[in-house]
C-alpha angles and dihedrals in degrees: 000000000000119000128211114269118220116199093217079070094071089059111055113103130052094253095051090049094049090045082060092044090054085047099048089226117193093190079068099058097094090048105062154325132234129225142218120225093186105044095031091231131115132212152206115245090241093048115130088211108127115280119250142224109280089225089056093048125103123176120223122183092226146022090237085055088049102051088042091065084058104268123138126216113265109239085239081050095047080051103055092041084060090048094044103047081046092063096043085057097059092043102058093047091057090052085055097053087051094050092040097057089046087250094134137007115160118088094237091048096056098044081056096052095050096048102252146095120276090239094049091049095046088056096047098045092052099046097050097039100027101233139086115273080236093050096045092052097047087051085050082046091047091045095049097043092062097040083057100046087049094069115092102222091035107102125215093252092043085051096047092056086035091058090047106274127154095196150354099255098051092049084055089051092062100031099104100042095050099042107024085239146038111297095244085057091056094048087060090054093262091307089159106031118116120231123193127197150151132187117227139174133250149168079267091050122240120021126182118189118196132195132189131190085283103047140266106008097162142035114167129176119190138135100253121050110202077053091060090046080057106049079052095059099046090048092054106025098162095045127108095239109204126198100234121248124232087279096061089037085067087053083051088046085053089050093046084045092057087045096051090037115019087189093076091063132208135257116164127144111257134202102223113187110171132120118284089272089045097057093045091053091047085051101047078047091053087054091058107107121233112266105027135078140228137194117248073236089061096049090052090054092049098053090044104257109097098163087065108075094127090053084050094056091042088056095043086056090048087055108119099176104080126202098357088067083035105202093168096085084067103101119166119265089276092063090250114133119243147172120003130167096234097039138301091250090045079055085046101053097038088063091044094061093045087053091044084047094051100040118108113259111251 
């Protein structure tokens, strides 16, 4: 029986790694970096720089590693970072728009499109977007399936292979994941989804919780209920809206119980519906933990745009879902709080009681 081969493998021990070295062997280049002892630098395998000496020469499996042991990046190796990332770039824009225009969808097929192994592209194209090949393209799926049901003359078949869709029975196995409700429903502007809510109160005012058939659609925070109700109903026109019964009163009373003591936590399932970068910021916010703060700078870098600190904020403004995407553990690069849907004090007071939550008893 064959096994997989993975090419990291080719590059585990120290021999392996100098024989690329000696090569220099661009397939080696996101496995590892060497190092210098003498000059203090470190390189990319494929690096022209001039070879060492074997004797002078130590591997790292990164250039962070390396650079945490005290080497610096050769000028020839902070050029080829720039060239590479560059390339993967590029890369990894190519593989979108494939995705994008429904050329491709498979992960083999679009490795092969873009000229590399499954197993190298998986790796780069989560590294520079932050999400699985397969998760970005059911989000571009998502996203294209109700654009497409949202045409008047477009009809749910011709939706569902418009969308990327091999079948009928494969898009049914996903409806309800990619739209909250059977595609018929949508295409009736959510006439027969279900929506479930109740208004409470808390130390922040008013707060209304939704569910739909998925899970938590909606967390709002504001000072008027029958404003909030409102705001519900404007956000899902189509929907059933339902006055929750004493058993979704008790999930209310959870949200109102993380408001009021952060420490207890919150887990609760949530429908999340944004564009493919939307949903990668709202996920890099739900791995903040409770009691400490990030920039929107730091959450670009983490999903692997860091160029896109404005879109970050912007995402950060369309989330709907309060306090369980807390984006209110998101402060500018000075540390001052700013902007929040629901007001900057009710912000304010939020990361206070986290603090307070989190601080040792006296």
């Amino acid at each position: 029986m064959t096994q997989n081969h993975s090419p990291a493998s080719d590059f585990l021990c120290n021999e392996l790694r100098w024989a690329a070295v000696l090569a220099r062997n661009p397939a080696a280049d996101p496995y590892f970096v060497y190092a210098v002892k003498t000059t203090g630098v470190y390189c990319r395998p494929s690096s022209a720089a001039r070879l060492p000496k074997r004797e002078n020469v130590e591997f790292f499996d990164s250039a962070a590693a390396a650079e945490a042991a005290g080497y610096r990046p050769s000028r020839r190796a902070a050029g080829d970072q720039t060239a590479n990332a560059a390339q993967r770039a590029a890369l990894v824009a190519r593989a979108c728009r494939l995705i994008e225009t429904g050329e491709a969808h498979r992960l083999d097929q679009i490795a092969a499109e873009v000229g590399v192994s499954a197993f190298h592209f998986h790796r780069i194209f989560k590294a520079e977007t932050g999400l699985t090949p397969k998760a970005y393209t059911s989000a571009a799926r998502a996203r294209k399936l109700r654009e497409e049901l949202s045409g008047a003359e477009t009809s749910v078949t011709t939706a569902i292979y418009s969308a990327g869709f091999n079948s009928n029975s494969r898009f049914y196995e996903e409806s309800d994941r990619l739209l909250g409700m059977r595609a018929s429903d949508y295409r009736a502007g959510g006439h027969n989804a279900l929506i479930r809510f109740a208004v409470g109160q808390c130390a922040l005012g008013a707060i209304l919780v939704a569910q739909s058939q998925r899970g938590i659609c909606a967390i709002t925070l504001g000072d008027d209920p029958d404003v909030l109700v409102r705001e519900l109903q404007d956000l899902f026109p189509k929907a059933q809206l339902i006055g929750g019964d004493a058993e979704f009163e008790q999930l209310v009373a959870q949200v109102v119980g993380f408001v009021e003591a952060p420490a207890l936590g919150l887990n609760l399932p949530l429908d999340v519906q944004g564009t493919a970068f939307q949903e990668r910021v709202w996920q890099a916010l739900r791995d903040i933990p409770p009691g400490t703060t990030v920039s929107y700078t730091d959450i670009a870098e983490r999903i692997g745009a860091a160029k896109a600190v404005r879109a970050v904020a912007q995402a950060c403004g369309a989330n709907r879902i309060a306090v369980a995407i807390p984006c209110h553990r998101v402060v500018l690069r000075n540390g001052d709080i700013s902007g929040y849907r629901w007001g900057v004090e009710r912000k304010r007071e939020l990361l206070q009681r986290e603090a307070m939550a989190l601080a040792p008893a006296n």
